[in-house]
N, C-alpha and C positions, 0 to 999 in steps of 0.2 A: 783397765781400759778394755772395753768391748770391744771387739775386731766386727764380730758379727754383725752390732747395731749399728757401725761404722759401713760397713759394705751394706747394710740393707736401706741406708741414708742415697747412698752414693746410686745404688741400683733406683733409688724413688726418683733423686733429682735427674738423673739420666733417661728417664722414661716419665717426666712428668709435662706437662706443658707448660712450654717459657713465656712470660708475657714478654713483652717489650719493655723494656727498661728505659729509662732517661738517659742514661749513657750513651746505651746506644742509638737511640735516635740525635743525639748531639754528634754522634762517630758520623752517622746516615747526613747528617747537614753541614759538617764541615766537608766533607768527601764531595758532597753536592756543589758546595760553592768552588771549591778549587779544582776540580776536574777540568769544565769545560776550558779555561786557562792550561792545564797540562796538555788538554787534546788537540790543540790551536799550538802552541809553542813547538809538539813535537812534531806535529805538520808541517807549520808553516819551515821549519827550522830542515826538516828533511828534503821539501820541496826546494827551498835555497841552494840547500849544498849539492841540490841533483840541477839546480842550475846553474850554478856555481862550475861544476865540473861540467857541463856539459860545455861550456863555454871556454872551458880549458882543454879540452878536447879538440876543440875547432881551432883555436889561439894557434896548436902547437900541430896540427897539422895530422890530430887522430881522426878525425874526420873532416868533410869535405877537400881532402885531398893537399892540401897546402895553400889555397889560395889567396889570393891577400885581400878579396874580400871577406873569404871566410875567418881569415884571421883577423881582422878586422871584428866584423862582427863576434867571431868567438871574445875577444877583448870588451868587446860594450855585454854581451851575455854575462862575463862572469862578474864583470861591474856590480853588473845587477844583481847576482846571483850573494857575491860578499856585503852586498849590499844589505840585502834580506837577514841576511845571518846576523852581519851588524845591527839590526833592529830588532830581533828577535825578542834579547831580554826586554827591552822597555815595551814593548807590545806584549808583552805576558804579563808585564806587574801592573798594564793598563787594565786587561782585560781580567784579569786577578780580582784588582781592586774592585771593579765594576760588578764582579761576581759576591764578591764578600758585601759592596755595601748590600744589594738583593737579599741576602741572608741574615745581615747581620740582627736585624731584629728578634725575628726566629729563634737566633741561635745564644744570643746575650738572654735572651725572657727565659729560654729553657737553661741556661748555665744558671744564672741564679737561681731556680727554681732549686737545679742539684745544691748547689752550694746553700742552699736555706734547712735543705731537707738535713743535712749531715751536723748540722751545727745544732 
């Protein structure tokens, strides 16, 4: 075994120019379709729980002072706030889906494309 001809391979592919592969443009298109679903879910899902507690804050007398309207209303806030959270998952596999069908064409034409080449 050559070591030399082995390092002089490695030093070419390492300093040679990469095309773009088919792979990775398939990694670039699923990554494209399921993002915008992960960036919506982790929003909306943070905004909830910050309204969620914001409202358990008021309920229990962290803020505005104790009042029983404020408690009151802190109780209809975090309603609303458990509320969001509870719909979070199905609001991501809507908008999930909605992303994947956008892409699917795209991304099935280029899968079998790899899967033709390899067979």
């Amino acid at each position: 075994m050559n070591t030399d001809k082995i390092y002089a391979e490695a030093i070419v592919n390492e300093y040679s120019k990469k095309s773009a592969s088919k792979v990775v443009a398939l990694r670039k298109l699923d990554r494209a379709a399921k993002m915008p679903a992960l960036v919506f879910t982790y929003t909306f899902g943070v905004l909830s729980a910050l309204v969620a507690g914001t409202g358990m804050c008021l309920a229990m007398g962290v803020l505005g002072g104790g009042a029983a309207t404020f408690t009151a209303l802190g109780i209809v806030i975090g309603i609303l706030g458990f509320a969001g959270m509870g719909v979070n998952y199905p609001l991501y596999k809507r908008v999930l889906g909605r992303s994947k069908d956008k892409y699917a064409g795209d991304i099935i034409r280029l899968a079998t494309e790899i899967a033709g080449d390899e067979s």
